[in-house]
N, C-alpha and C positions, 0 to 999 in steps of 0.2 A: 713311211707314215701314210696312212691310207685317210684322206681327207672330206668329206662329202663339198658337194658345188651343189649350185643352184638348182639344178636337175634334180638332184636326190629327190626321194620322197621321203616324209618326216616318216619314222619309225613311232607306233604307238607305243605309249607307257605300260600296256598288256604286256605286248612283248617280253620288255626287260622284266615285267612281275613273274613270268613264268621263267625265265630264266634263273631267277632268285629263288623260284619255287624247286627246281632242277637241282640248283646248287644246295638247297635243305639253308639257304638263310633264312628264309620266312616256311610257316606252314600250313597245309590245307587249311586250315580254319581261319588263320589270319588274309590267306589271298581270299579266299568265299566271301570273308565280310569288306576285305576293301574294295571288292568287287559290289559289294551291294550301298556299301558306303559312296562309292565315285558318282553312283545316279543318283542318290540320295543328296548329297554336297554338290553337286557341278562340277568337280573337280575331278583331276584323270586319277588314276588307281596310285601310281607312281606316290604323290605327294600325301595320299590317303596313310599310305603307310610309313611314310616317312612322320607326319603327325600323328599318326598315331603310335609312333614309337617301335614300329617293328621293325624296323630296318635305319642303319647309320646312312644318313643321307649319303658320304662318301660311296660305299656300298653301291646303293642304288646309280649314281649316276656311273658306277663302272660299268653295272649293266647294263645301262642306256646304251655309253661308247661299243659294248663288245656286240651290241644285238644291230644296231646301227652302221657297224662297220669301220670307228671311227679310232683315232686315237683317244685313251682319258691321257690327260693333261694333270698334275696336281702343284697346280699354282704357287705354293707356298715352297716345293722345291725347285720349280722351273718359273718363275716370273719372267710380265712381261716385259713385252720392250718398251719401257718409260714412255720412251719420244712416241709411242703413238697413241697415248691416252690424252685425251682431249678435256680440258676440264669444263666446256661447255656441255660435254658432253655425260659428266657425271652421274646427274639424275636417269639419262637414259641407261645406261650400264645397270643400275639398279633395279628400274622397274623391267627390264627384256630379259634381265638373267643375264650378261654379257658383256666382254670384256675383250679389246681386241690384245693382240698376247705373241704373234709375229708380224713378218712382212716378209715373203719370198718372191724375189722380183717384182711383177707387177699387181701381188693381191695380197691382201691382209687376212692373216689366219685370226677369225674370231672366235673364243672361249665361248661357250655358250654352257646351258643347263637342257635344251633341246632345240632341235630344227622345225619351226615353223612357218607359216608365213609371218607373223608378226615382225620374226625374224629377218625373213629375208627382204623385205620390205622396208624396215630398217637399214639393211646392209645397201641395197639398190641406193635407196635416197641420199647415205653417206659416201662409199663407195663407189658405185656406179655395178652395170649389172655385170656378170660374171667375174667380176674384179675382189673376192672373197670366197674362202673357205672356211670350213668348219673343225675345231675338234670341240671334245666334253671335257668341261671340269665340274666340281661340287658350285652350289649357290654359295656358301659358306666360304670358298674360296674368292670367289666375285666381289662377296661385301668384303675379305680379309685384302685384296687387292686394289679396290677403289677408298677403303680407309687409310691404307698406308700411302697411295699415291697423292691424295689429295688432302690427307690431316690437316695438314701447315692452314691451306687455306680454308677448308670446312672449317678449323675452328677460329679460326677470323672472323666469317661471317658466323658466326654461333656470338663472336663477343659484340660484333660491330654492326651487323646489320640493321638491327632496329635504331641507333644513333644514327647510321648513314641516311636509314629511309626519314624519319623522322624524330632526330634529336630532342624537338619541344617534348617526348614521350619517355625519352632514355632516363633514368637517372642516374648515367654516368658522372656527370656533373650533379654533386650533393647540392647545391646550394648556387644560386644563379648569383649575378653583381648584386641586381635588382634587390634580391629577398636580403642578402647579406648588408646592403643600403639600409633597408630599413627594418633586418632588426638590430642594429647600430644606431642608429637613432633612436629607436624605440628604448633602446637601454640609457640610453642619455639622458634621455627624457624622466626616465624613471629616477634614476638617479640623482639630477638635477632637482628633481623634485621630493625626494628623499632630501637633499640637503638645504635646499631654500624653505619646502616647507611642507616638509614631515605628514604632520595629521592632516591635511589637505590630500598629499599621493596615498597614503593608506586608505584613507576613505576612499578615494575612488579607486583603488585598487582591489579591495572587501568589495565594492559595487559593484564592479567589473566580472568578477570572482562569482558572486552569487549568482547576478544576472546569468550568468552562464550556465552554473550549473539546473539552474531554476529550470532552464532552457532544455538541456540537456535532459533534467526530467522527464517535461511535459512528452521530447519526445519521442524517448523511450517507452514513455504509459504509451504513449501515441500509435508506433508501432504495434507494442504488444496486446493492445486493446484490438485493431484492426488485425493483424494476426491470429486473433482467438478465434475470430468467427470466417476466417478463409484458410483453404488450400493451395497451395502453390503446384502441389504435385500432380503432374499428367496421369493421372491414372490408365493403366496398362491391365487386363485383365490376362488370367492364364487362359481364356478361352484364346486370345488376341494372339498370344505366342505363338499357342498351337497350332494356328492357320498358316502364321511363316514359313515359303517351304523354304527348305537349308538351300538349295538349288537357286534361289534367289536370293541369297544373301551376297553382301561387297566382302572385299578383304576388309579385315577390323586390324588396325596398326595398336599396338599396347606399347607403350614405354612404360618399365619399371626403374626409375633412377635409384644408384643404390651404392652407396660408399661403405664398407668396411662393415656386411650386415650377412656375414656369412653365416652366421648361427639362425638368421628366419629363414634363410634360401630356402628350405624346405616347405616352408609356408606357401611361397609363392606357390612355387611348383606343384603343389596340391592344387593350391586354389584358382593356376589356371589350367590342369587337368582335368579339374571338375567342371569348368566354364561347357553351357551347353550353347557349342558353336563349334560349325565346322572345323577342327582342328587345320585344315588343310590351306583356310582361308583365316586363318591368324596371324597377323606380322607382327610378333614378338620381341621386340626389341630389351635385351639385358641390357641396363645403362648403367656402365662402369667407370671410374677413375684408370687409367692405362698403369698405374702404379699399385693398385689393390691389387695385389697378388692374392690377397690372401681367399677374398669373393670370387675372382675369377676361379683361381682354383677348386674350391668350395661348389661351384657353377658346374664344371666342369666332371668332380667327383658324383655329382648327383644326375649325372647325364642330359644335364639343362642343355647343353647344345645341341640337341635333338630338336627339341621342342623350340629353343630362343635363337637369334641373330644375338653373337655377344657385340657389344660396340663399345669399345676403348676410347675414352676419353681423353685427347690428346692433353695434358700438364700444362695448364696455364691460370691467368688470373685474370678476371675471379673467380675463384674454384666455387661454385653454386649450383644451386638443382637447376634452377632458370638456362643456364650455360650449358649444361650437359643435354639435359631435353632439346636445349637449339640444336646441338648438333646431331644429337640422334633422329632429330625429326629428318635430316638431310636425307635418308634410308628408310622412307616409311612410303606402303604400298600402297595403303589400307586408303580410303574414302573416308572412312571415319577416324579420329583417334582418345582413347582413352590416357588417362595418366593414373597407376596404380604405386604406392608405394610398397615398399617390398615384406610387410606385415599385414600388408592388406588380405581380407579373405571377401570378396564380392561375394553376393547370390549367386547362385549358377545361369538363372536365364537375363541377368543383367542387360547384354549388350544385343539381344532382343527384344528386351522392354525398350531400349533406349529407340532402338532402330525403328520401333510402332510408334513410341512418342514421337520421334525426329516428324514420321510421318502425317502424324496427328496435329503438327504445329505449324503454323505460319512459315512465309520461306525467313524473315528475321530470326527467329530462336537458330543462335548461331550454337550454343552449348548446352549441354543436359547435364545437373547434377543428378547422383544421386547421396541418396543420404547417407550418414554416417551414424553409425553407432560403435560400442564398445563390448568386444567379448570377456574384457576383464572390472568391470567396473565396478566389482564390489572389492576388490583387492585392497584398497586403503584412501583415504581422506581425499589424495587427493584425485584418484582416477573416479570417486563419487563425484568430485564438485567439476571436473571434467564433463561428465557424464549430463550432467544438469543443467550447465553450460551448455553445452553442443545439444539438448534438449530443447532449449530454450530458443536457440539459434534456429532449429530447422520447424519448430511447433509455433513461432512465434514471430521473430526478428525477419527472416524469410519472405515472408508472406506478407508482413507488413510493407517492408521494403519494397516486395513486388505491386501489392495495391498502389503505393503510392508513384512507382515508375522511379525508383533512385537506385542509382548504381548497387547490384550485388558483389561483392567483395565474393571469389569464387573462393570454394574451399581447398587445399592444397593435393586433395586425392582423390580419386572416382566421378572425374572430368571427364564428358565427351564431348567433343567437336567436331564440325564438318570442317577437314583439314584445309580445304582449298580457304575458307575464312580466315583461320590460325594464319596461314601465308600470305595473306593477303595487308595480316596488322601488323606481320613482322616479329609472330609469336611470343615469347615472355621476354620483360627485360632482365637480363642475367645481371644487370648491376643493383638490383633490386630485391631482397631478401623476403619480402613477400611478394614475389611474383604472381599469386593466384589473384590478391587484391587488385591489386595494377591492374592485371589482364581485364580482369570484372569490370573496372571502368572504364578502360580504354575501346570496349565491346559497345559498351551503353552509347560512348558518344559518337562510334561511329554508326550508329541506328542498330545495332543489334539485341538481342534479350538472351533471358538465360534462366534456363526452367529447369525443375526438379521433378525428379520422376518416383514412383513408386515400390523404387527398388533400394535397399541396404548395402553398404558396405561394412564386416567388420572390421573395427584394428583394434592396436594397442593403444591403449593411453598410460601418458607417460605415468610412471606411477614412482621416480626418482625426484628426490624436491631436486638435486643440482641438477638433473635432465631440463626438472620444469621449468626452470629460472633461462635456463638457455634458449630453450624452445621459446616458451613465452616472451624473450627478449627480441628474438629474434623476432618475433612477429607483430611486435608494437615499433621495433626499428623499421620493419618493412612497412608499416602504415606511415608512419614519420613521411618515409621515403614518399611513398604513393602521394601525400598530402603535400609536399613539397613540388613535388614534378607536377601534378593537376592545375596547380594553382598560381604556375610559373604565369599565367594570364586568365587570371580570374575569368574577363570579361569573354574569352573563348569558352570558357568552361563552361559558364552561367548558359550562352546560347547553344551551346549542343546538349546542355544538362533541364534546360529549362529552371523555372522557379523550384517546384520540390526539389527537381533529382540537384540542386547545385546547394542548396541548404541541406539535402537529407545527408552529403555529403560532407560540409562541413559537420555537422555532428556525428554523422556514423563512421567516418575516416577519422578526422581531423580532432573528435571528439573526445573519444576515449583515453587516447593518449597521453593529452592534457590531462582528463579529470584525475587517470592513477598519478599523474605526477605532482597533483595540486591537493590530493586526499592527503597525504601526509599533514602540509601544511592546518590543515580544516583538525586534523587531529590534535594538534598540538595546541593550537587555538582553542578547540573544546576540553581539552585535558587543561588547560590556564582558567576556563571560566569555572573549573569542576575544582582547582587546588585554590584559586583566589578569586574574591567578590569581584564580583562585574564592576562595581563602581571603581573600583579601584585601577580596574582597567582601561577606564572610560577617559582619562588621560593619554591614550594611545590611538582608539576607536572611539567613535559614538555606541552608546548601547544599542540603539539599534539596527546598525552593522552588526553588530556580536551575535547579539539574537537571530538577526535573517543567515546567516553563517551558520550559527549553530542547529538554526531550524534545519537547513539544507542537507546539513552531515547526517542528523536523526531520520530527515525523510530519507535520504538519497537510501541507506541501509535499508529502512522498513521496506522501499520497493525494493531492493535487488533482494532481500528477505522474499519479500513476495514475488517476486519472480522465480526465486528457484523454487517456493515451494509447491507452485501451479504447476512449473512444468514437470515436477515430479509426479503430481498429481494426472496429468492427462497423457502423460506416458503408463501410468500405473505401475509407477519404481516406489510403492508404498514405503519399502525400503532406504530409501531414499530421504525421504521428508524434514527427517531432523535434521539432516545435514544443509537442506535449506535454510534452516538457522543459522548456517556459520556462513554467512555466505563474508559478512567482515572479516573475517581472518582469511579469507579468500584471498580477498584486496587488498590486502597487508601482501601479500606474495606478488600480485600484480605490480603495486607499487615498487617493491625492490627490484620487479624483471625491467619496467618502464626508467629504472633511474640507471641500470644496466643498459638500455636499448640509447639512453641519451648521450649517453657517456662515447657509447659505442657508433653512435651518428654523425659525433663530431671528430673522431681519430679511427677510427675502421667500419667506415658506412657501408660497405661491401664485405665484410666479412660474414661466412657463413659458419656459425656454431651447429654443430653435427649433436645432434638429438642420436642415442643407443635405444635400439628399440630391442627385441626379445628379452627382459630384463625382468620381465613379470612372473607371479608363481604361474598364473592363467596361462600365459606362453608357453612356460615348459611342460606344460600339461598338455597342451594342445601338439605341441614336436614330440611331446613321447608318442600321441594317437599314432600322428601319421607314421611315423617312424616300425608302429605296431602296425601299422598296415588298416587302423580303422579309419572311420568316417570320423575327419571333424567335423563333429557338430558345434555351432557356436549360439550363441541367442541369447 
């Protein structure tokens, strides 16, 4: 076995392309342009062609080994020797390409993907000098080698880290003594006073009730008034893009987490094929369950491991996107990182806009949204009131949020971060079922901000009522969550939150939750003043409790009436408008996900219910395009 030493000189990526070129793998036209693509990208020829799909990375690093002189290796039938992989050592095995793999007498044979200095510099400072050798395996082999060696404990620290760094943030623990204290008392109290004396607790229980939502009103208009006349979004122009040369761009790290969604795979795969960014500088991450056979496969048929790192999700609890993303994040190259779900179709020049904003912003803007819209949203009721919603959200709520400086609750897809930050908070908490919310506030109060960029993501909205109730549930259990673990010390919150951001919090977290679960009651109340005379009632209530109650229920509609049908209005979804009318039977839906989300806080607060996404006509419309080989267009 013919092994290079320290001497060697690194054999360029040319080499092995023409070799490839010899053997009729790749052809004149594809080496001509990865040749003009390498100076183009900063990147050596070798990886140009490998993203760009013209050659099986296995493939290429053969002809690395045969033009170098070297043995290939292929890992998955020859692994290494356990006892020399160092789990201190992990993260460097990932970013160097490399992997050590023997030990012959006095030197340790190291895996590699090429001989550089980076390398051997590397090896000097673990090793010592002349104390290592080289063969080639694939990259693909390196990550399947460094995930099975060290799963066990990568996804330890995937479920545990951010408790271990700081527990006051985990919500592993639902419910502290403290809150359990009193709201046990709190119930006592109520109760007590239900039975000593009745009309006394209902009054000020109605009081309580009103005062709240009165609150909760004002501010909402509050937001949405300051909202109407700002932008949140960094504005990126196309001339701005243009300027970026690719040669100066970082690795962009993508994770797509993605349980049992083999029927969009296709989606993806379009829509990061068309991403306009160095292919070669993509660290792509497929984020799998180790037990979806059926997505990896799926994955694998469409030749996605060309293009993605798959990464196997080792089988544990609690199964959640938060958990999988911890552990995927262990294998990411990138400086920056994105979070895409796997129907997602970004803009093309997305993570260019982002990298000019990144630029554009203060060194605090730790994350760039961008926005979200729907390629299916006139499909049925309720991907409209979705549509309107998430309207309202990025035209309005956003911006108000941001004038006022209170925590942004992040959206669950087409996140970017400067990753060194993410690692720095201890990334999402996996026992946390709205992880993007959490993340949002845990950013704010460690001095960070979080800005929206000028760019679109589409997806799917759900357009199943049991999808929606699931989904929907899940994300008012995750606010639950987020409001429970915040507020474990009020008095810490308040001073990192300040006055607005610790108020805008209780109402925009803590707020909602409450009101779908208190709207029923207000209904049934107005439905008794509408079947029987008020005075009749006034043996239970004061009338004017009933009245300020029922005033609240008719306002509370007129504005979320009025809010959907402005933001249908300054979207110009004309289309739209009337269904701003129903926005109460909207609420009626919330209600039922909220008494689901409650149920499901107190006996599986960590349970993650799986939303099906391809499920729309729009979707199958859009997998025939590509499938036909056209251009999704979406808008």
């Amino acid at each position: 076995m013919k092994k290079a030493t320290h001497d060697d000189q690194k054999i360029g990526p040319i080499t092995a392309a023409k070799l490839l070129l010899k053997k009729k793998l790749i052809t004149i036209d594809q080496m001509s342009e990865a040749m003009v693509a390498q100076a183009d990208w900063g990147s050596d020829v070798g990886q140009v062609l490998i993203g760009k799909g013209y050659i099986k990375a296995k493939k290429y690093y053969e002809a690395v080994a045969e033009v170098s002189k070297l043995s290939f290796v292929d890992l998955q039938k020859n692994p290494p020797d356990e006892s020399l992989l160092k789990a201190e050592h992990r993260h460097d095995y990932i970013i160097h390409d490399l992997v050590p793999w023997r030990q012959e007498n006095d030197r340790v044979i190291l895996a590699v993907t090429d001989v550089n200095p980076d390398i051997h510099s590397w090896a000097i400072h673990n090793y010592g000098f002349n104390k290592y050798e080289f063969v080639i395996t694939s990259k693909f082999d390196i990550l399947w080698t460094v995930q099975k060696a060290f799963d066990t404990l990568d996804d330890l620290d995937a479920r545990e880290s951010l408790y271990q760094m700081m527990p006051q943030h985990s919500a592993k623990t639902t419910f502290t003594t403290s809150q359990l204290v009193f709201l046990y008392f709190g119930l006592c109290a109520v109760l007590i006073g239900l039975w000593l004396e009745p009309r006394t607790t209902l009054v000020a229980l109605a009081a309580a009730v009103s005062v709240f939502y009165l609150l909760t009103f004002i501010f909402k208009f509050l937001l949405t008034w300051l909202g109407s006349s700002r932008k949140i979004d960094i504005q990126v122009t196309h001339h701005e893009v243009s300027l970026i040369s690719d040669s100066s761009l970082p690795i962009y790290t993508i994770l797509v987490p993605m349980y049992r969604e083999a029927r969009v795979l296709p989606l993806l795969i379009d829509a990061i094929r068309k991403l306009d960014y160095p292919k070669a500088k993509l660290d792509v991450k497929l984020v799998l369950e180790e037990g979806d056979n059926e997505t990896i496969d799926a994955a694998k048929a469409q030749g996605a491991a060309s293009i993605f790192e798959i990464i196997r999700v080792p089988h544990s609890y609690p199964k959640t996107k938060p958990k999988a993303c911890n552990y995927a994040m262990r294998f990411a190259k990138g400086e920056f990182l994105a979070i895409f779900d796997a129907e997602d179709m970004p803009e093309p020049d997305q993570l260019k806009k982002v990298l000019v904003a990144f630029r554009k912003s203060p060194p605090e803007v730790a994350c760039i949204q961008a926005r979200l819209n729907y390629f299916n949203r006139l499909d049925n009721f309720l991907t409209r009131m979705f549509t309107l919603e998430y309207s309202q959200w990025f035209d309005f709520l956003l911006p108000g949020l941001h004038a006022l400086r209170i925590p942004i609750p992040l959206g669950g897809t087409s996140n970017h971060f400067k990753l060194d930050v993410l690692n720095r908070l201890g990334a999402w908490d996996p026992y946390n079922v709205t992880e993007d919310a959490d993340l949002g506030v845990r950013l704010t109060q460690e001095g960070y901000q979080v800005s929206v960029v000028n760019s679109t993501t589409f997806e799917e909205a759900t357009s199943a009522y049991g999808s929606w109730i699931k989904q929907r549930s899940r994300w008012v259990k995750g606010y639950m969550l987020t409001y429970l673990v915040h507020m474990r010390n009020p008095l810490r919150l308040y001073r990192s939150l300040g006055h607005a951001g610790f108020w805008g919090f209780q109402f925009f977290i803590g707020g909602p939750p409450l009101v779908m679960l208190l709207n029923p009651i207000l209904w049934v109340l107005f439905a008794l003043t509408i079947i029987f005379p008020m005075t009749s009632l006034d043996r239970y209530l004061p009338l004017p409790i009933l009245y300020v109650a029922t005033f609240n229920l008719i306002v509370a509609n007129l504005m979320y009436i009025y809010f959907g049908v402005v933001a249908a209005f300054k979207r110009r979804y004309y289309d739209l408008v009337p269904y701003g009318l129903l926005q109460p039977l909207y609420w009626v839906l919330h209600s039922i996900a909220a008494y689901k989300a409650l149920l499901q806080l107190i006996f599986k607060p960590h349970y993650w219910e799986k939303t099906q996404h391809g499920t729309s006509a729009s979707t199958q419309k859009v997998l025939t395009k590509i499938s036909a080989g056209d251009h999704a267009h979406v808008g």
